[in-house]
N, C-alpha and C positions, 0 to 999 in steps of 0.2 A: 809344509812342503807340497810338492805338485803331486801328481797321480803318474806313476810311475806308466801306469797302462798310458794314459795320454800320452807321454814322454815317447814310448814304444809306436803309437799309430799315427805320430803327429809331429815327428821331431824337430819339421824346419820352423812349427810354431813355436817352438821351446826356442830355439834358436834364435829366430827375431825378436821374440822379447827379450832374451840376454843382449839382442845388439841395441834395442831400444834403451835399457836401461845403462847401455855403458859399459857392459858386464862382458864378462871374458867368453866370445862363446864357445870356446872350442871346452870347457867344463861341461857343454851338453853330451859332447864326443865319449867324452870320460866317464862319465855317467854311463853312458848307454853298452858302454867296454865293461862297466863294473858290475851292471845287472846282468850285461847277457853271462857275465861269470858268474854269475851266483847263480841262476838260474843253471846252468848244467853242472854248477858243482853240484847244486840238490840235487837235480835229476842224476847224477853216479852216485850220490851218500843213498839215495833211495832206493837204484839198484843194488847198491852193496849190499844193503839193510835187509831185502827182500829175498835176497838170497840169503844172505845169513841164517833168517829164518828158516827156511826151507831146508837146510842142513838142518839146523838143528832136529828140526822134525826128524830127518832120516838117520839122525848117528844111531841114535837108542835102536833102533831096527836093525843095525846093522852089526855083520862081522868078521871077523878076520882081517884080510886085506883090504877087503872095501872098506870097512872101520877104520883101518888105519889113515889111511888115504881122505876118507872123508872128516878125521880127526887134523890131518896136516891141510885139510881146505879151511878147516874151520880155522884153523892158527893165525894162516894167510887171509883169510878174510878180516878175524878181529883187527889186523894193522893196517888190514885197508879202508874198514869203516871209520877208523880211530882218526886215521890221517884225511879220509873224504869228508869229516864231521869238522874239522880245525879247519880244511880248506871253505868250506862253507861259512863257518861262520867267519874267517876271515872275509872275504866275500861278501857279505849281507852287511859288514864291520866298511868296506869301503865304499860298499853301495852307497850306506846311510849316509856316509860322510859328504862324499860328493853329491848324495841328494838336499843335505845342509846346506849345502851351501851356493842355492840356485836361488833366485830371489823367486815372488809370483809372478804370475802370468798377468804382462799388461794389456788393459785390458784395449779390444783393436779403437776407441773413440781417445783414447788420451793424445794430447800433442806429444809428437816425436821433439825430444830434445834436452837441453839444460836446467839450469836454475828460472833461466830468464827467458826461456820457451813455453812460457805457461799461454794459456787463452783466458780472456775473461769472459766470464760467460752473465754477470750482473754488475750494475752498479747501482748502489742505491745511499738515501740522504744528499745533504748538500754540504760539502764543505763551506769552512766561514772563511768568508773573507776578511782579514783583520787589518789588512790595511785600509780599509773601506770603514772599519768602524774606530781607526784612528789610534789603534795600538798594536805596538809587536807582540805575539805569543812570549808568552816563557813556557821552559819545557817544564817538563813534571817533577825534576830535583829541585828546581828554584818555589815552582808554587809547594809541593808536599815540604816545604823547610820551613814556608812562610804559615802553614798548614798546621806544622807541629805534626808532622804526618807518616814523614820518611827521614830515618837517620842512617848515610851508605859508610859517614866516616865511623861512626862505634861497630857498625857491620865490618868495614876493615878491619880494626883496631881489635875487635874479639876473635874474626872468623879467617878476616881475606879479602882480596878482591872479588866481586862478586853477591856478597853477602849484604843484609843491612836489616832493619830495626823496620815496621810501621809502629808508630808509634799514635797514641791519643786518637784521633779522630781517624788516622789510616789503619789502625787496627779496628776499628769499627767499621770503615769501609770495605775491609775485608770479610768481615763477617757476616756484615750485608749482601756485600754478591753472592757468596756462598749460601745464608739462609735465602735468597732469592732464588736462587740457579737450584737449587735443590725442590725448594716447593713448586717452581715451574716446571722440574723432571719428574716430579712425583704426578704432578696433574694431567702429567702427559700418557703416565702409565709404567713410570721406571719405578723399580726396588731403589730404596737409599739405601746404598752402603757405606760404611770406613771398612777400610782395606787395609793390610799389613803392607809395609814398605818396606820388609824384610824380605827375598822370594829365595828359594832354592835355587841352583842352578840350571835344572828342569824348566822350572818356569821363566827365567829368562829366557832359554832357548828357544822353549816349544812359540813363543811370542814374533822371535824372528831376531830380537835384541843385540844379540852375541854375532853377530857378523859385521854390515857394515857398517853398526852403529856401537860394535863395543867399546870403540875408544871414548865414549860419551859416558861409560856406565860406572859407578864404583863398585870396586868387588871389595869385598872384606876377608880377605885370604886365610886367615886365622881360622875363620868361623864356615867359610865357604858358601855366605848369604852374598847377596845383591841387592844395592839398594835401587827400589823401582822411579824410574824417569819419567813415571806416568801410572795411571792407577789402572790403567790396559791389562798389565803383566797381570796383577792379580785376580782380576776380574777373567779375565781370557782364561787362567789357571784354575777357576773356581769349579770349573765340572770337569777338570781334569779325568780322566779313568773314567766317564762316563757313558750313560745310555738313555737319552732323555725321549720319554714318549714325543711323538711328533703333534700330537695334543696340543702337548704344552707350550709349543713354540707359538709365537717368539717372547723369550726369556731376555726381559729389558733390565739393566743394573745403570744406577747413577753413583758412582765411588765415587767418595770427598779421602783425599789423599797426601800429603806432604813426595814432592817429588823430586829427584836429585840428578843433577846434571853434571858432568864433567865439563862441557864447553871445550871440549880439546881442538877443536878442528874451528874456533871463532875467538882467536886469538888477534885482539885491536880490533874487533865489534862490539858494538854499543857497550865500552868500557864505563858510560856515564849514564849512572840511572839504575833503574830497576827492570829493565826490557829483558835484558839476557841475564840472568844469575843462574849461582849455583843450587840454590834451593826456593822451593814453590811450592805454593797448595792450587788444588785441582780440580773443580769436579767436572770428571768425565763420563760420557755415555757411552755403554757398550749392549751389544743386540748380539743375540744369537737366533739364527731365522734359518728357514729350509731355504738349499744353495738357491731355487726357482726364482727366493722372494728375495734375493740379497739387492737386487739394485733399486729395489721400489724401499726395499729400506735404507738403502744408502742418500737417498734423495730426502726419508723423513727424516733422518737424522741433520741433514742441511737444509729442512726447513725449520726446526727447532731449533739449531745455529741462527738462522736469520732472524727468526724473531726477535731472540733472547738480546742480540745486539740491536735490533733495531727497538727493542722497547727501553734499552739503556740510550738510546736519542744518539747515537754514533753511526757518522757517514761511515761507508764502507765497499768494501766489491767481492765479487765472487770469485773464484780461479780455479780451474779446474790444472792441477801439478801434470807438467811436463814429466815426459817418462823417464830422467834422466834421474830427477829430483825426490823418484820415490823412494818407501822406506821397502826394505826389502820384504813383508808381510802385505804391503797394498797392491793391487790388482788397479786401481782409481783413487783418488784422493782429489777431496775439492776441501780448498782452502777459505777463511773467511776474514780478511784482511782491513782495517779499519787508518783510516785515515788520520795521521800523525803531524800536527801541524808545523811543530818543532823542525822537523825532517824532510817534509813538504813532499811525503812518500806514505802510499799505503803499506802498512805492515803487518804481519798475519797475528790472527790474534785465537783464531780457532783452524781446526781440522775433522775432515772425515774421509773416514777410509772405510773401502770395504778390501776385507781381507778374503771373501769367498771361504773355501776350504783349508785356506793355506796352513794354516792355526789351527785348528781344529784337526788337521790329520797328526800336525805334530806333537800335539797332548791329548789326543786321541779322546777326542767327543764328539762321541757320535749322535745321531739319532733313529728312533724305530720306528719305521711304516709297516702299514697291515700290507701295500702289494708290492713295496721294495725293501723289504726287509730292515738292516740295519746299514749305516751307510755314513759318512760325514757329513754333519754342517757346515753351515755358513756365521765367522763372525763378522762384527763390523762392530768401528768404534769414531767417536764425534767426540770432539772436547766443547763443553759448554760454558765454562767459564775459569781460563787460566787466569788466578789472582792479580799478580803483577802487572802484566801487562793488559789486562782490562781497567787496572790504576792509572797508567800510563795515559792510555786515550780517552778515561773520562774525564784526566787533572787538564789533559791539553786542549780535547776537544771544547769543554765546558764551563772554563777559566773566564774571567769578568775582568774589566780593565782593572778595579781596585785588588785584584788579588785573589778574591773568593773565588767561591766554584758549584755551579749552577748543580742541584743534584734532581738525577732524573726521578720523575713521579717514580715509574716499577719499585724503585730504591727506598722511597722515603718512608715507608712502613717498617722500615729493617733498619731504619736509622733516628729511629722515637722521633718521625714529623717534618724531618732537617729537610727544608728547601733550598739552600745556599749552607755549605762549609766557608768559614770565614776564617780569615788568616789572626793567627794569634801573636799575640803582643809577648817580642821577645822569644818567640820559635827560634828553635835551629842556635839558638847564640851560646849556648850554657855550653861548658869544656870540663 
């Protein structure tokens, strides 16, 4: 959530980022209607309170008529405390509400606009020309079939649409990026985590989840868990109720994760393949830094995004998200999009955001300085290697006119040696 004080000395900034985002801004208005009420409902519960006291002091001292008198103040005071203490917290009950539900502050370098108001701010590799080397691509469900790689129809057929099998050599490919993407966050200086994909409801919230992104979330009603869309939520959750010395910052995690998607709002998008589905594994990077360092860390975390793609030998660009298009927790987000030959469109394949404070005031970790006392951080979170669709652009980018598929050096120590996946004899046919 934002800093209410900001809110109070700065409100038409509050308000241009709600217009920036798309967002309703007259919710600043409401906001600012619902703290100034809580703020004097305290200030009368505290004047109530304070005199209360102060009677009390005097009844015992007192007698006869002034007793009385100060006995019938006291009566009338208990029902005014009673009632200033419910109007309060009613009050503080709608503050928070209407402070839920304000996205962050964008930040003033993002481009104003859409999906499709992004800037790019790099490009890098070369796409291949395939008409030049005298064959058409196939995309990734024809080679991962001929692969023995990808199965989407028993993913139907068990799960849904959405769902599917790697199978033989793409469940090895899976486990490659994965043991890859982890020892390169490990050498960078992150914690390896596995994280629960169960969260409390807390923890989706305080993440930012549960607003304009809960039509995306599955809730388990029964149990009143949430399955996480991203190994963010638990990680972001993990010093929940905390107080971390300022020492110890910055506090780097790299969570490997199984992550669950509704798809609700990408209905007849990339229906074919393994690009958008309803379940994934993940590993993501998340930082926790003082607010000063957030954007010097927001840049390392997208340069360990670029390597990471650029050492898997995949063209790509950089995009800094239009303010339209952000999640309601990021302040900035640069996307890292890789070229899709099938589609003849780059398509995002990682993310990084920096969340500043926003997360952090809402599951309340803080940190402690010797001359600013205690105070919130700063998160920020980078995906370094989402499964699928890192299968996606290395089966298309990397594809050989026979079928195989050129495997890059980083990989081949994760894959006992394999310089070329080759298509197997009779993939894909068995029913």
């Amino acid at each position: 959530m934002i800093d209410l004080r900001l809110l109070r000395e700065d409100p038409d900034r509050v308000r241009a980022s709600q217009r920036a985002r798309g967002e309703d801004v007259a919710a600043v208005d409401a906001l600012l209607s619902a703290d100034e009420r809580r703020r004097s409902s305290t200030s009368r519960f505290d004047e109530l309170r304070a005199e209360q006291k102060q009677l009390g002091k005097r009844i015992p001292r007192a007698e006869g008529e002034e007793k009385a008198e100060l006995l019938k103040r006291a009566g009338e005071l208990a029902a005014a405390v009673k009632a200033a203490d419910a109007e309060r917290d009613e009050a503080a009950a709608d503050t928070q509400r209407h402070l839920l539900a304000l996205g962050n502050l964008v930040h003033p370098d993002v481009p104003v606009g859409g999906e499709e108001d992004f800037a790019v701010l790099e490009t890098h590799g070369t796409v291949r020309d395939f008409d030049a080397e005298g064959f058409a691509p196939r995309d990734h469900l024809e080679l991962g079939a001929a692969l023995g790689a990808i199965d989407t129809e028993r993913g139907a057929k068990v799960s849904g649409s959405r769902f599917y099998y790697l199978t033989g050599v793409g469940a090895l490919l899976e486990l490659a990026l994965v043991n890859a993407a982890i020892a390169r966050a490990t050498e960078a200086g992150f914690v390896p985590m596995l994280t629960p994909a169960l969260v409390k409801p807390r923890a989706m919230e305080g993440t930012g989840f549960l607003g304009q992104a809960a039509q995306d979330v599955y809730h388990l009603e029964k149990d009143d868990f949430y399955l996480v869309g991203t190994s963010e939520v638990p990680l972001a959750a993990y010093h929940m109720d905390e107080i971390i010395p300022a020492e110890q910052l910055p506090l780097r995690y790299a969570g490997f994760s199984p992550c669950f998607r509704r798809e609700a709002g990408s209905y007849g998008k990339d229906t074919r393949g393994i690009f958008r589905v309803h379940q994934f594994d993940k590993v993501e990077m998340f930082s926790y830094v003082a607010p000063e360092e957030a954007e010097a860390e927001h840049r390392r975390l997208l340069e360990w995004e670029k390597e990471w793609l650029t050492a898997l030998e995949l063209p790509f660009r950089v995009i800094d998200v239009a303010s339209g298009d952000l999640g309601a927790s990021a302040s900035r987000k640069f996307d890292c999009e890789a070229w899709i030959p099938t589609q003849g469109k780059y398509r995002e394949l990682t993310s990084a955001s920096n969340c500043l404070e926003f997360q952090a005031r809402r599951l309340q970790v803080r940190m402690r300085t010797k001359d600013k006392g205690v105070r919130p951080l700063a998160t920020l979170n980078g995906t370094l290697c989402a499964v699928p669709r890192t299968i996606v652009a290395l089966l298309e980018n990397h594809q050989r006119q026979d079928g195989s598929v050129h495997v890059p050096e980083a990989l081949r120590p994760y894959l006992g040696g394999r310089e070329v996946l080759t298509p197997t004899a009779g993939a894909g046919t068995a029913r």
